[in-house]
N, C-alpha and C positions, 0 to 999 in steps of 0.2 A: 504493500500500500504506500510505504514513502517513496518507491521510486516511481508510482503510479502518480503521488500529488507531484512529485520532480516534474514527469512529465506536464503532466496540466496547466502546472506554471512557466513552464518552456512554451508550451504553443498559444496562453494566453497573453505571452511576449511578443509570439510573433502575431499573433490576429489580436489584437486589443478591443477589437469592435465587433468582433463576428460568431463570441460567446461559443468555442471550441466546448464537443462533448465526444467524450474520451467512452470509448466501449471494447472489449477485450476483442480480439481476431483470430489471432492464434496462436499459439507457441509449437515449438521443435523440440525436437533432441537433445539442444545445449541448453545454455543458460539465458539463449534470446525468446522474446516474447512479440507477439505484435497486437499495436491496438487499432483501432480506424476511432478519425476524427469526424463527426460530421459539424460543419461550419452552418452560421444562420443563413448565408447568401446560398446556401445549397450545395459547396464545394466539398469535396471529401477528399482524405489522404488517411494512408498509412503510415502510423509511427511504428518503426524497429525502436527495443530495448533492449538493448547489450550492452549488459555491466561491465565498466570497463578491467574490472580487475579479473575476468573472466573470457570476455571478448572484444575483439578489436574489428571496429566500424570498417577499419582503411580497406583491408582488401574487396570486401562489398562494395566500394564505393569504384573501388580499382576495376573491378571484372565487371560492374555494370557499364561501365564508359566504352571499357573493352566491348563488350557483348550487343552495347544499343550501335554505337560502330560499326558490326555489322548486318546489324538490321534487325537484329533481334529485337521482341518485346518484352521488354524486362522493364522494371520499377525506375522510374529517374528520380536522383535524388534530388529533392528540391529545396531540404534545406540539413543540416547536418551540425550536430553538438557533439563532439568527439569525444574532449573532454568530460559529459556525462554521458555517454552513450550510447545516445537519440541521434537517429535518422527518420525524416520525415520522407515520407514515398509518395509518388502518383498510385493512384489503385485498383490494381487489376482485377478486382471482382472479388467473388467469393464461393464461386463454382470450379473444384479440383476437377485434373482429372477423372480422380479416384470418385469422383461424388458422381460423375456425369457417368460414367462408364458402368457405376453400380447400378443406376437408373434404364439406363439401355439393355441392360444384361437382363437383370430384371422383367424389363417390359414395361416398365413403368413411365415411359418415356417415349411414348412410339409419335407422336407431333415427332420432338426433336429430329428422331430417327428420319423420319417421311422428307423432311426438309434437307436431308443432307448430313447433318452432323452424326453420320453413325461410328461404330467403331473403327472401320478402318480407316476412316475421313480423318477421325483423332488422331491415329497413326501413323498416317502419311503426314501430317503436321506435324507430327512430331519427330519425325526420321528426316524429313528435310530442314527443319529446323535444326537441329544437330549436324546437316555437315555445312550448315553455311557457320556452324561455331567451328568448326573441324579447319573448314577453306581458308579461313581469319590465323591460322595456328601457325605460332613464330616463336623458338624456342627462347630463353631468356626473359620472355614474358611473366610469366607464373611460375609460381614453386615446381620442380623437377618433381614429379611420382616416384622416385629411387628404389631402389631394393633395401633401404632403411627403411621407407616409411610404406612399403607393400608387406615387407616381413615382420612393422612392428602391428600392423593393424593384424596379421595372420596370428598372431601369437592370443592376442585376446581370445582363441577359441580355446586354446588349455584351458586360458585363465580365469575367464566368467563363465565358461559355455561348459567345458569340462569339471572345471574344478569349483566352482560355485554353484552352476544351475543343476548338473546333474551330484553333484555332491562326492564326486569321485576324483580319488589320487592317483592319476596315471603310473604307472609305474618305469623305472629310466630305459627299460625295454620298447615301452610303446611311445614314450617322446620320443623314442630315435628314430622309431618307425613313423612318426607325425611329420618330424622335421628334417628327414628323409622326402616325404610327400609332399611337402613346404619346397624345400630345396630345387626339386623337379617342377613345379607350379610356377616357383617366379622365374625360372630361365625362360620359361616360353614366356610369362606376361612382359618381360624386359627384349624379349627380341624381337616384340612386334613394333610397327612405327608410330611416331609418337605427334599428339594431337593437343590442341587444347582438350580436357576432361572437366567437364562440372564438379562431376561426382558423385552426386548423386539427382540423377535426371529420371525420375519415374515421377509414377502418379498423384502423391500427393505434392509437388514443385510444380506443376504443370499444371496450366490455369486454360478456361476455356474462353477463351478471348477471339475480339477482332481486332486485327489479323492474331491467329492462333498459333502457337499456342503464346501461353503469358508464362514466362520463366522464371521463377524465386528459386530462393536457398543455393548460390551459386558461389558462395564467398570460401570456400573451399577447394575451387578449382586448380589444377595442376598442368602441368605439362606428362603429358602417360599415353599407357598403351590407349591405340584407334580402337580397339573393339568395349572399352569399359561401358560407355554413357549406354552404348547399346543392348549391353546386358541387365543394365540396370533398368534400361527400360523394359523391354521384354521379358526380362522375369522378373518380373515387377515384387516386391517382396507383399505389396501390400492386395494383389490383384492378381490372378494365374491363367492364362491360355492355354489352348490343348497344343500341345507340341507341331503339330500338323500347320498351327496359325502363325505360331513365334518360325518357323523355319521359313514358313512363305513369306511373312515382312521381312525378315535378314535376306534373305535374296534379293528384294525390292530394293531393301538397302542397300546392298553391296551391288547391285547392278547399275545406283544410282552416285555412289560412289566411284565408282571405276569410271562413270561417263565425265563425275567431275574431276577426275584424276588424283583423287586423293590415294595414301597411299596402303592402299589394300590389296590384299594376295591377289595373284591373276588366277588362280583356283578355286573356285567358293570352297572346295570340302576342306582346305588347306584356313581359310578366313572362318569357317562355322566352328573347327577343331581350338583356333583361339577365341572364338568367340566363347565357344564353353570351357576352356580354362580361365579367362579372364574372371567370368562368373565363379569357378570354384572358388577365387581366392575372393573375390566378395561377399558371397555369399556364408563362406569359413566366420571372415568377418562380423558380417552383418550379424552372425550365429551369437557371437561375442558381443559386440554391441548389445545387442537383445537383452542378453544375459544380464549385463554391468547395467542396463538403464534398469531391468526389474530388480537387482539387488543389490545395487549400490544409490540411484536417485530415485529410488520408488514407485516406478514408472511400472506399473504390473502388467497394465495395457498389450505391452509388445510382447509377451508371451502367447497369446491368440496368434501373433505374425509366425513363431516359432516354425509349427507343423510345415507349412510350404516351405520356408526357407530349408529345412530340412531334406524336403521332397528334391528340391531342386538337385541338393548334393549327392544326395543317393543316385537319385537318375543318372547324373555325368559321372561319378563314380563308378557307375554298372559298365558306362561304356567303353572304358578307355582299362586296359593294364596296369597303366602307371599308378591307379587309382585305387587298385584290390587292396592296400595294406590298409586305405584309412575306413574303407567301405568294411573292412574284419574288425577297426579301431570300435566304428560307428557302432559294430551289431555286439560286441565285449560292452560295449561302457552301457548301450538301452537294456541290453540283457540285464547287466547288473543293476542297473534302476528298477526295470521290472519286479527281479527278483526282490528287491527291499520293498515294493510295494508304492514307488514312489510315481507318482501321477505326474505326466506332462504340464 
C-alpha cells in the first residue's frame, strides 16, 4: 500500500487536474506489478512498479525503443521515475492471448472467430511478429544468453523442482547423470545462431491488439539461440496444442524465415531437432521456476502449470537417445513421490 500511495502521488504530479484513479492490472513472476490509471478527460495508461532494490526500469525502457524500432507494438514509455520505480505506459488493453484463445477453444467466442480472429490468425501474428524482432538482431545489443546463464537457469531443476517440490535428494550418481544431460543440451542450444530472444514470448505477454499482436514483459531479452521465443511460444507452458498443430506452425515459421533469410537450418528436421532441445532446456527451467515461485514466494498458482510442463519433457525425452538417462531420472524420482504418497 505505501508504494501504491508513492504511486498516486507520482501521477497526481504529473496530471494535477485530471484527478488520476489508480486500479490494480497485473503482476508477474518478479517483484513488478502493474496498475492502469484512468484520467477524468478519459485518457488511460499503464503504470509498471518495480522496486528498485529488486528491479531495474533501464532495460524495459532499452528493449522497448529497441523493439517499437522495429515496428513492433509494445508499451511507449511516456513518462519514467527510475529512481522510485515507476514507468508510466501507453495501454495495450486487457485481452491476453491466453484469455482470447481460452474463449475460442472453448466456443465461447465464435463472433470473434467468424470475423477472423481465430487461432491461427493469433498465430500467424505472432510468428511474424517474432522475426521482424529476429530481422532487427545485432549482437552487442542485449545481454549474451551464455552457457552461464542457460546452465544456471538448468540447475534450478535439482534445486526447486527436485529437491524442494518433489522433496527428494538426488543422489551424486544421478546429478552426474543430470548434468551429463545438461552438458549435451547446451552444446546444441549454443550452436545454433543467434537472435534477439524476448524470453519469454507466449500467451500471457501477448496482447490482442491492432495491429496485433501487443508485446509486454520483454525487459529480459538477450542475444541467444533463433529457435527459443518459438518454443516458448508453441509450447506455451500456460496453453497446449496437439502436436500435429505446433509442427504445422514451425514449418510456417521456418518457411517464412528462410524466405526472410534469417539464419535457420536449410533442413526443417535439422531446425524442429533444435527446436525441441531448445525447449528441453526451458522447459527443465521453467520446471524450477515453478517450483521456487510455489515454495519460496508463495505463489501456489503455478503448480496447476506443472503437469504440461512436465508432458512437454517427457515427450522430447521419448524421442531423442540423448534423452533416456533423465527420462529413467524422471520415472526414479515420481516413482518415489508416489511411493510416499505425495500428490502433485
Amino acid at each position: 500500500m505505501q508504494r501504491q500511495n508513492l504511486i498516486q502521488s507520482w501521477l497526481e504530479t504529473l496530471f494535477p487536474y485530471l484527478s488520476p484513479v489508480l486500479t490494480p492490472a497485473s503482476a508477474d513472476a518478479s517483484f513488478r506489478r502493474y496498475f492502469r490509471t484512468n484520467l477524468s478527460n478519459g485518457e488511460h495508461y499503464i503504470v509498471m512498479d518495480a522496486p528498485p532494490q529488486h528491479e531495474d526500469c533501464g532495460p524495459f525502457v532499452f528493449v522497448a525503443e529497441l523493439f517499437a524500432a522495429a515496428g513492433l507494438n509494445v508499451p511507449r514509455v511516456v513518462q519514467q521515475n527510475l529512481q522510485q520505480g515507476f514507468l508510466l505506459l501507453t495501454d495495450l488493453g486487457d485481452e491476453t492471448y491466453l484469455s482470447r484463445l481460452n474463449r475460442l477453444v472453448s466456443g465461447h467466442d465464435t463472433a470473434v472467430a467468424s470475423a477472423g480472429a481465430d487461432v491461427h490468425t493469433l498465430y500467424t501474428d505472432a510468428t511474424d511478429a517474432l522475426i521482424r524482432i529476429q530481422l532487427v538482431s545485432e549482437s552487442g545489443k542485449l545481454p549474451e544468453y551464455d552457457r552461464a546463464l542457460l546452465a544456471r537457469e538448468l540447475q534450478l531443476f535439482p534445486e526447486w523442482y527436485v529437491a524442494k517440490h518433489l522433496n527428494i535428494s538426488a543422489s551424486p550418481d544421478q546429478m552426474q547423470q543430470l548434468q551429463t544431460v545438461f552438458a549435451r543440451l547446451l552444446d546444441n542450444n549454443l550452436a545454433q545462431e543467434r537472435v534477439f530472444v524476448h524470453r519469454d514470448y507466449h500467451s500471457r505477454n501477448l496482447m490482442v491488439t491492432s495491429p496485433n499482436p501487443g508485446i509486454l514483459d520483454f525487459q529480459d531479452a538477450v542475444y541467444g539461440p533463433i529457435t527459443y521465443d518459438l518454443v516458448s511460444l508453441l509450447k506455451d507452458a500456460y496453453i497446449s496444442w496437439d502436436e500435429e498443430r505446433v509442427l504445422d506452425w514451425a514449418i510456417r515459421y521456418w518457411e517464412k524465415a528462410r524466405h526472410a533469410r534469417l539464419p535457420v537450418p536449410a533442413d526443417f528436421a535439422d531446425f524442429y531437432r533444435d527446436f525441441e532441445w531448445m525447449g528441453m532446456q526451458r522447459h527443465l527451467k521453467v520446471l524450477g521456476i515453478f517450483a521456487r515461485l510455489c515454495h519460496r514466494d508463495g505463489k501456489t498458482a503455478y503448480v496447476a502449470d506443472m503437469p504440461l510442463v512436465l508432458d512437454y519433457v517427457r515427450r522430447t525425452a521419448a524421442r531423442y537417445a540423448e534423452f533416456g538417462p533423465l527420462l529413467r531420472l524422471l520415472d526414479q524420482w515420481h516413482g518415489a513421490t508416489a511411493d510416499s504418497g505425495y500428490t502433485f
